[in-house]
C-alpha positions as CSV (number, residue, x, y, z in Angstrom):
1,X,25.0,36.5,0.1
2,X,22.2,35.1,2.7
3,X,23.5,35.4,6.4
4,X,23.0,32.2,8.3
5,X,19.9,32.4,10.6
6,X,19.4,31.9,14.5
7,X,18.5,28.2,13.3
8,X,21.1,27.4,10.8
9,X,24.0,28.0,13.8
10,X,22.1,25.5,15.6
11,X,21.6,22.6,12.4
12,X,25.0,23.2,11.4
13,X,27.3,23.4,14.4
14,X,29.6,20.3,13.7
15,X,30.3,22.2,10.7
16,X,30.9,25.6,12.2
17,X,33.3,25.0,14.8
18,X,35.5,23.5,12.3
19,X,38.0,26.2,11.3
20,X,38.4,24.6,7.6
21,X,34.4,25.8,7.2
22,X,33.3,28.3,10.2
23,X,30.9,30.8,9.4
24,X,32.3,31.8,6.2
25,X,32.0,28.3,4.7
26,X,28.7,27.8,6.0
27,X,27.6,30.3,4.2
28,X,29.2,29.3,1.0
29,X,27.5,26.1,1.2
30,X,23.7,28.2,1.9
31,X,24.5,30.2,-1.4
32,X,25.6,27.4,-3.2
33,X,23.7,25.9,-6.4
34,X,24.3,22.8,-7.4
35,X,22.5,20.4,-10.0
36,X,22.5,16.6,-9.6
37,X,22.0,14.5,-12.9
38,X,20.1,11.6,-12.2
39,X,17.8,10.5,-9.1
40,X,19.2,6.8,-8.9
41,X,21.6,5.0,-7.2
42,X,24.4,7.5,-7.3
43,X,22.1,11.0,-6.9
44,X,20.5,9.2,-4.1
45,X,24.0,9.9,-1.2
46,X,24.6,12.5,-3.4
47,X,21.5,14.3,-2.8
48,X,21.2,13.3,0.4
49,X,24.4,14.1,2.0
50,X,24.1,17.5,0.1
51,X,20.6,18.7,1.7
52,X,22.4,17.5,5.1
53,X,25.3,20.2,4.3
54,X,23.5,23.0,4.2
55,X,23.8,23.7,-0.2
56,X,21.4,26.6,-0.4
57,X,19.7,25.0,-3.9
58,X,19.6,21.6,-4.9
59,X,18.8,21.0,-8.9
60,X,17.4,17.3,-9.4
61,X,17.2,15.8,-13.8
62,X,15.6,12.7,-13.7
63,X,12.3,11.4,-16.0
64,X,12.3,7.6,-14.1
65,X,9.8,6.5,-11.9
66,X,10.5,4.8,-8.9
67,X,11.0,0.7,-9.7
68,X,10.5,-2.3,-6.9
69,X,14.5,-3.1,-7.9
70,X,15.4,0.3,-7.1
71,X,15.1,0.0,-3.7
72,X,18.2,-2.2,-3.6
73,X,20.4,0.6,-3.5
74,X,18.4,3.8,-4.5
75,X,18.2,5.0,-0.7
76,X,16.5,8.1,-1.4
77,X,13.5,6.3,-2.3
78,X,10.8,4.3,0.0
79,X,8.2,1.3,-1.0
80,X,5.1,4.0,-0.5
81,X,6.9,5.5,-3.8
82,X,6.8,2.7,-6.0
83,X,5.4,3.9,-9.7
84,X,5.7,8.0,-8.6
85,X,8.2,9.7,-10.4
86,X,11.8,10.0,-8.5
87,X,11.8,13.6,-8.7
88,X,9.0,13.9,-6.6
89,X,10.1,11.1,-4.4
90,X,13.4,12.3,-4.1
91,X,12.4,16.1,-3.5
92,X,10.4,14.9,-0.4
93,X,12.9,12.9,0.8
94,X,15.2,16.1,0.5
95,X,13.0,18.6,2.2
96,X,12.2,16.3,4.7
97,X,16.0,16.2,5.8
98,X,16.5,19.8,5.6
99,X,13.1,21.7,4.7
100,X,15.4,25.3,4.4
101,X,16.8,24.5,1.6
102,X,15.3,24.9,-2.1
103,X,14.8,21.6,-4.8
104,X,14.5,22.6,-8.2
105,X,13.3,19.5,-9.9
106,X,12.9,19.1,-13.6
107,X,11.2,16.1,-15.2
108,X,12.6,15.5,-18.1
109,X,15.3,13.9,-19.9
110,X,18.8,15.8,-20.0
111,X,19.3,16.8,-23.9
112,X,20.9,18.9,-26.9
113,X,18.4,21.0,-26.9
114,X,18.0,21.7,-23.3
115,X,21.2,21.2,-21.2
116,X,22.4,24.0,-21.2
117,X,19.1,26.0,-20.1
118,X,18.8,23.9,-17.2
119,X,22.9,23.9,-16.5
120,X,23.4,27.5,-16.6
121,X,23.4,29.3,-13.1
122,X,25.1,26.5,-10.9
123,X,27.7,26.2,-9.7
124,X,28.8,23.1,-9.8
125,X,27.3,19.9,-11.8
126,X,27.1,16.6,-10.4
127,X,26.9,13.5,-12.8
128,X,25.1,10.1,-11.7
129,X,24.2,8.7,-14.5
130,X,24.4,5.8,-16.1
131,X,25.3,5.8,-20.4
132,X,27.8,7.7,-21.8
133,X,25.3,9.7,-24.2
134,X,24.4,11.4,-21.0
135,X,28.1,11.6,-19.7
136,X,29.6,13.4,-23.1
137,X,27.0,15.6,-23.2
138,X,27.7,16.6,-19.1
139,X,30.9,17.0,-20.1
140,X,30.5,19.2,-23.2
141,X,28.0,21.5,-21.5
142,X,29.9,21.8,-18.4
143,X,33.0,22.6,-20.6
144,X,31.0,25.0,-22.6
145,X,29.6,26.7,-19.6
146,X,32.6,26.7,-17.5
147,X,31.3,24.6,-14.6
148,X,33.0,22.0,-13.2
149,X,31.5,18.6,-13.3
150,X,31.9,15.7,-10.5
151,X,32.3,12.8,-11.9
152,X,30.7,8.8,-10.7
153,X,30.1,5.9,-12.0
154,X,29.4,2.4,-11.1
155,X,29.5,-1.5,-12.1
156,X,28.8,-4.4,-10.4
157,X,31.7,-4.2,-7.1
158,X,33.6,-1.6,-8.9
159,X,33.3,2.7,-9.0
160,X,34.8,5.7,-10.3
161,X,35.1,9.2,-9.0
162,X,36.9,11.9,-10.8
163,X,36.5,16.0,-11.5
164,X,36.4,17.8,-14.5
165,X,37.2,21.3,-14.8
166,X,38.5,22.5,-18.0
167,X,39.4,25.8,-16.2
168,X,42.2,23.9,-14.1
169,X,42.9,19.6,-15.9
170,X,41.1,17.6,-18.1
171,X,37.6,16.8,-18.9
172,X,36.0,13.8,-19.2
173,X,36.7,13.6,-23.1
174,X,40.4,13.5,-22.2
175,X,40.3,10.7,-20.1
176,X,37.8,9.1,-22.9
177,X,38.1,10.6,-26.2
178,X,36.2,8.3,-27.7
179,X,32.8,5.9,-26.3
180,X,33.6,2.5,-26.6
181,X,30.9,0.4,-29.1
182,X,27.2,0.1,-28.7
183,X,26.8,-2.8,-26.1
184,X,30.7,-3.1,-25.1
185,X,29.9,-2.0,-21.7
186,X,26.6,-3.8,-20.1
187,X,24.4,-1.1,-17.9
188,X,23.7,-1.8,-14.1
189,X,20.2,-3.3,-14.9
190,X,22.3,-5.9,-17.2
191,X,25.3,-6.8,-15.3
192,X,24.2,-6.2,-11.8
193,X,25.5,-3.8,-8.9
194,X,26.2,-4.2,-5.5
195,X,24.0,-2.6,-3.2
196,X,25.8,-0.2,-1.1
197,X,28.6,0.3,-4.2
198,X,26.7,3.9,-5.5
199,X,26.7,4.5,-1.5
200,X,30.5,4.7,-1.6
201,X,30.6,6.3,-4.6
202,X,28.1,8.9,-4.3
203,X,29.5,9.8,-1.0
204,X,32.9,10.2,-2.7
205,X,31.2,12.6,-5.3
206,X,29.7,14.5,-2.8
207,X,32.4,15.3,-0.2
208,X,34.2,16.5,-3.5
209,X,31.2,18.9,-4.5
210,X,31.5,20.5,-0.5
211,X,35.3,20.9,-1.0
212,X,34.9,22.8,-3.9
213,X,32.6,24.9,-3.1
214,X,34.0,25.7,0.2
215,X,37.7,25.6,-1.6
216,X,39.4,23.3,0.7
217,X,41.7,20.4,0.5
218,X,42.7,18.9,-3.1
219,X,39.9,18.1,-5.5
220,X,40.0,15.3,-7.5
221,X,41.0,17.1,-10.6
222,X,43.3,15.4,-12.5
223,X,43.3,12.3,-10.9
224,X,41.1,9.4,-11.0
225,X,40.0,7.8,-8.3
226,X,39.4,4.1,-8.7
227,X,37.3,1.8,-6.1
228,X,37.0,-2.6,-5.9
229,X,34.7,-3.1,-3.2
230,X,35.8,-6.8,-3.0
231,X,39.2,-6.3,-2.4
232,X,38.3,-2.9,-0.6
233,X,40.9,-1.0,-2.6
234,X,41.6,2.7,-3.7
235,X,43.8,3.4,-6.9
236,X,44.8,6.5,-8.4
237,X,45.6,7.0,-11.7
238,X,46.6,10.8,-12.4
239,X,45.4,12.0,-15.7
240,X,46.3,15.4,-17.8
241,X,44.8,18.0,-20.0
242,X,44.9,16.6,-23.8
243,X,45.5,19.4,-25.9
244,X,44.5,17.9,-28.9
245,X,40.5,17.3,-26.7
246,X,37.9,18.7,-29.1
247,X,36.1,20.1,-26.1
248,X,38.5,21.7,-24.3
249,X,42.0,21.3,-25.9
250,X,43.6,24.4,-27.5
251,X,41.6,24.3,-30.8
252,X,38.3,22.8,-30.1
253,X,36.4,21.4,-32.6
254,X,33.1,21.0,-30.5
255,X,31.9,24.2,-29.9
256,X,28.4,23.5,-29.1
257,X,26.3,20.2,-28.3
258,X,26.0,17.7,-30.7
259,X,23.4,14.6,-31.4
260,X,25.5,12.2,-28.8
261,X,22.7,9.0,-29.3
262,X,24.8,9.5,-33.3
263,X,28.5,10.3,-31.4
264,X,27.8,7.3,-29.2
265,X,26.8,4.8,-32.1
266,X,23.6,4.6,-31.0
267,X,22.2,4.5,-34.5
268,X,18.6,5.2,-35.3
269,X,18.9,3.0,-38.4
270,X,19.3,0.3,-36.0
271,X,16.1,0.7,-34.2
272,X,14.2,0.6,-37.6
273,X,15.4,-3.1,-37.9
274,X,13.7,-4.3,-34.4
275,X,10.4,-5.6,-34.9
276,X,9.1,-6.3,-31.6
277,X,6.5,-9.5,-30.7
278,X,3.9,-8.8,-27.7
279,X,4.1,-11.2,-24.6
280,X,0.5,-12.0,-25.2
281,X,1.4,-12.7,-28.9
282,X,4.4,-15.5,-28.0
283,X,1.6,-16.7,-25.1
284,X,-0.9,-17.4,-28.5
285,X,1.9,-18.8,-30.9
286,X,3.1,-21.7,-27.8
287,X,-0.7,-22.1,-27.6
288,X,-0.6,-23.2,-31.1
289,X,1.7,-25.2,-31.2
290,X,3.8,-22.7,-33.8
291,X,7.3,-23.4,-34.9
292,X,9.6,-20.9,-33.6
293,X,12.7,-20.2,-31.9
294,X,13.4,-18.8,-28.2
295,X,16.5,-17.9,-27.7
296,X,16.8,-16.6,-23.9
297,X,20.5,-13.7,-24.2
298,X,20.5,-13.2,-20.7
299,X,23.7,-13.9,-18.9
300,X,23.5,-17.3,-17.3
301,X,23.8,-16.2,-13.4
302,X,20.0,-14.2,-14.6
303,X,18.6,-18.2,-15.1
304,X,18.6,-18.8,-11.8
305,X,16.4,-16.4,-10.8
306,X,13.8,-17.6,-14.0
307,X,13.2,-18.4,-17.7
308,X,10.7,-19.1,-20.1
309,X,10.2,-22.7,-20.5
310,X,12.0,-23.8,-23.9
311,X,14.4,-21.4,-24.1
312,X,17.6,-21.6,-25.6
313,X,20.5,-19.5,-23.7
314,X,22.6,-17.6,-26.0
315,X,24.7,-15.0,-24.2
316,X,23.7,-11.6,-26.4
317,X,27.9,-11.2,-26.3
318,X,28.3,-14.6,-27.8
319,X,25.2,-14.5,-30.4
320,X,26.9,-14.0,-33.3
321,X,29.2,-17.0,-32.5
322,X,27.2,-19.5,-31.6
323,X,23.9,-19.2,-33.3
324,X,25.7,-21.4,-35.4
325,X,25.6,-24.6,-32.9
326,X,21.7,-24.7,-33.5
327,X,20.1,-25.6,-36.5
328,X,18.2,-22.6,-36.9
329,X,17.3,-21.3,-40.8
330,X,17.6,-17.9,-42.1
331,X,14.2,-17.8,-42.5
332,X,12.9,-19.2,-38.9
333,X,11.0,-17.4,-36.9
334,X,13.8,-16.0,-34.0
335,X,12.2,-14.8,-30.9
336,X,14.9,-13.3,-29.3
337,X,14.4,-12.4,-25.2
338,X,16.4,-10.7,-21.8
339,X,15.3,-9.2,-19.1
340,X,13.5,-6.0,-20.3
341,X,14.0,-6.3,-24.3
342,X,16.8,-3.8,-24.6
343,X,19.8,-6.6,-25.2
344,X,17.7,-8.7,-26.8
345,X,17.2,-5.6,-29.5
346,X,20.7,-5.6,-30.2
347,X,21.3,-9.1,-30.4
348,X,18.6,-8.7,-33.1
349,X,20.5,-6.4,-34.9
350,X,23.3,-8.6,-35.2
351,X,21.6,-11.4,-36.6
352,X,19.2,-9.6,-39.3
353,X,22.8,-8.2,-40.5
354,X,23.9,-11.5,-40.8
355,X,21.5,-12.7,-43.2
356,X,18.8,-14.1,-40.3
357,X,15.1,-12.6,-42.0
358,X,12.4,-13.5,-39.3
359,X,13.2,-12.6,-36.0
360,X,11.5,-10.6,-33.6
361,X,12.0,-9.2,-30.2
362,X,10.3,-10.3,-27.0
363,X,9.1,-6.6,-26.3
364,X,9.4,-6.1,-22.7
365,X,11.1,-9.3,-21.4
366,X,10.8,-11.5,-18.9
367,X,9.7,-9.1,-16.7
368,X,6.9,-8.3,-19.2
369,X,6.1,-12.4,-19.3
370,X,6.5,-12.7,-15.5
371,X,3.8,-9.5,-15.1
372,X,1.0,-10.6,-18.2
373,X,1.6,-14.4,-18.4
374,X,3.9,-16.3,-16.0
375,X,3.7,-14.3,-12.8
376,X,5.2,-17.6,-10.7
377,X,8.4,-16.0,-12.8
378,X,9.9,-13.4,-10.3
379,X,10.4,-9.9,-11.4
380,X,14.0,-8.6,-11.0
C-alpha cells in the first residue's frame, strides 16, 4: 500500500483529522481504483469530487466529444473543448485538480466484448450513463466480476442513486428484471434535464463510492434513493435480493455477457427499415416545389425554440394515433424529423409497419438543417 507523502498530509488535512478517515482512510482512498462509465453529466461531480478525495486511480469510458449543449450541465468540461473528445477534456480537468493522482482513460464504447477487460482490477464501478443497454451490461459485469456498482441516473427534475453489490443485496436486474420497450423512456437529449440535477446526483454517487471504499457509514445497498428537485424531496424505497435474478439469484441463468442492443429490443431489423434523406436533399425537393410530407415528432415545448417552415407536429409518442387526422396516402412521400434523427427513426418504424411505403428520415435533424441550411434556426 503507498504511504501518504509530506504533501498529501498537507492536500488532505480536512480529511485526516476526521477520525471516521485519519491516516488509515486516506490511504485507502490513495490505493483506491475506481472506474467511472461515462464522461457526461453525471461522471462530471463524480469525477471531479473523486480526484478531490485523494482515489489513487481514476478509470474514465467515454467515446463522445465535447458538444456546445453539454456545457449546460457537463461541468467538467470548458468552451476551449468544444469538438475534443471528453476523455481528454475530462482527464485535464482531473489532473489539473489533483495532478498526483493517475487517469486511465479509454476511448471507446463500453461493450460484450470488452467490459470486462476494462472492468477487471477496480475496485469499485461507477455508472453515469444514460440507456439501459449500457446499464444491464454494468450490471452483469459488475456481478460477474464481483465489484460493486454505484448506481445514477437522471431525467428532467428527477434522479436516482442506488448500489449494487451482489455480494451483500440486489443488483440492478432485481430492481429491473426486465428493460421497459424501445422508446418508452425518452433520453436526456429528448426530454430535457435540469442543469444542476446530475450535480446532485453525481455528488450522491460519489460520496457513496468514498464510503465504501473507506467502509464507513451505511451504503446505499438495498435501498433506493429517490430525488424531485422541484419539490426538493428524498424518498426511499428499500429493495431485496430476488432469488429468482438471472444474474445473481441462486441459479443464474446469465453467466456471461450477452448482446444487450437484442436484450434491450433494440432490434437491428429495425434499423434496416430507416432510409435516411440528406438535409441538402429536402433543401432541393422544397426548391422544387415536390409533393411531400414533413411531419416535425418533436415534443411541442422543442417548437419554441425552432422548426422547419411547413411542418406538421406529430408527437413521435402519438404517431401512430394521429397520422390518421391528416390525409396522408400510403404511398406519400413521409419526411419524418426531431431534433437529431434518432426519434424520428423510430417513428419511422412505426409507420412502415403500418402499411406507410415512402417515408424517409430527416438524417441528422434540425440541428443538421439549422447547421447546412437554416442557420437563423438555433442549435439546441
Amino acid at each position: 500500500m503507498k504511504d501518504l507523502t509530506h504533501k498529501d498530509y498537507q492536500r488532505y488535512s480536512r480529511h485526516i483529522i476526521m477520525p471516521e478517515v485519519g491516516v488509515e482512510g486516506q490511504k485507502k482512498l490513495k490505493n483506491a481504483r475506481v472506474l467511472v462509465i461515462g464522461a457526461g453529466g453525471l461522471g462530471s461531480p463524480i469525477a471531479m469530487y473523486l480526484a478531490a478525495a485523494g482515489i489513487g486511480t481514476i478509470g474514465l469510458v467515454d467515446f463522445d466529444v465535447v458538444d456546445e449543449s453539454n456545457l449546460q450541465r457537463q461541468i467538467i468540461h470548458s468552451t476551449e473543448y468544444i469538438g475534443r473528445q471528453k476523455i481528454e477534456s475530462a482527464s485535464q480537468r482531473l489532473k489539473g485538480i489533483n495532478p498526483e493522482i493517475e487517469v486511465i482513460t479509454y476511448n471507446d464504447s463500453l461493450r460484450s466484448d470488452n467490459a470486462l477487460q476494462i472492468m477487471e482490477g477496480y475496485d469499485v464501478v461507477c455508472d453515469g450513463t444514460d440507456n439501459f443497454q449500457t446499464r444491464y451490461l454494468v450490471n452483469d459485469a459488475c456481478v460477474l466480476l464481483g465489484i460493486p456498482n454505484v448506481y445514477g441516473s437522471i431525467f428532467q427534475f428527477e434522479g436516482q442513486v442506488s448500489v449494487f453489490d451482489a455480494k451483500r443485496g440486489p443488483c440492478y436486474r432485481c430492481l429491473y428484471a426486465n428493460p421497459p420497450p424501445p422508446g418508452l423512456v425518452p433520453s436526456c437529449a429528448e426530454g430535457g434535464v435540469f442543469g444542476v440535477l446530475p450535480g446532485t446526483i453525481g455528488t450522491l454517487q460519489a460520496t457513496e463510492i468514498i464510503k465504501l471504499i473507506l467502509g464507513i457509514g451505511e451504503p446505499l445497498i438495498g435501498r433506493l434513493m429517490l430525488y424531485d428537485a422541484l419539490d426538493m424531496s428524498f424518498r426511499e424505497l428499500k429493495l431485496k435480493k430476488n432469488p429468482d435474478c438471472k444474474v445473481c439469484g441462486e441459479n443464474p441463468e446469465v453467466t456471461e455477457l450477452i448482446d444487450y442492443d437484442e436484450f434491450c429490443g433494440v432490434s437491428s431489423k429495425d434499423a434496416e427499415l430507416v432510409e435516411n434523406i440528406d438535409v441538402r436533399e429536402l433543401e432541393e425537393l422544397r426548391r422544387k416545389g415536390e409533393k411531400h410530407v414533413l411531419i416535425d415528432v418533436r415534443n411541442p415545448t422543442e417548437l419554441q425554440i425552432g422548426r422547419i417552415d411547413g411542418s406538421i407536429l406529430i408527437p413521435e409518442r402519438l404517431i401512430e394515433e394521429r397520422i390518421h387526422e391528416y390525409e396522408i396516402a400510403k404511398d406519400d412521400l413521409i419526411i419524418l424529423q426531431c431534433k437529431t434523427g434518432i426519434r424520428s427513426a423510430r417513428a419511422l418504424v412505426k409507420l412502415k409497419r403500418m402499411g406507410f411505403t415512402n417515408v424517409k428520415n430527416l438524417h441528422g435533424g434540425i440541428n443538421a438543417w439549422a447547421r447546412l441550411v437554416d442557420p437563423k434556426i438555433p442549435l439546441y
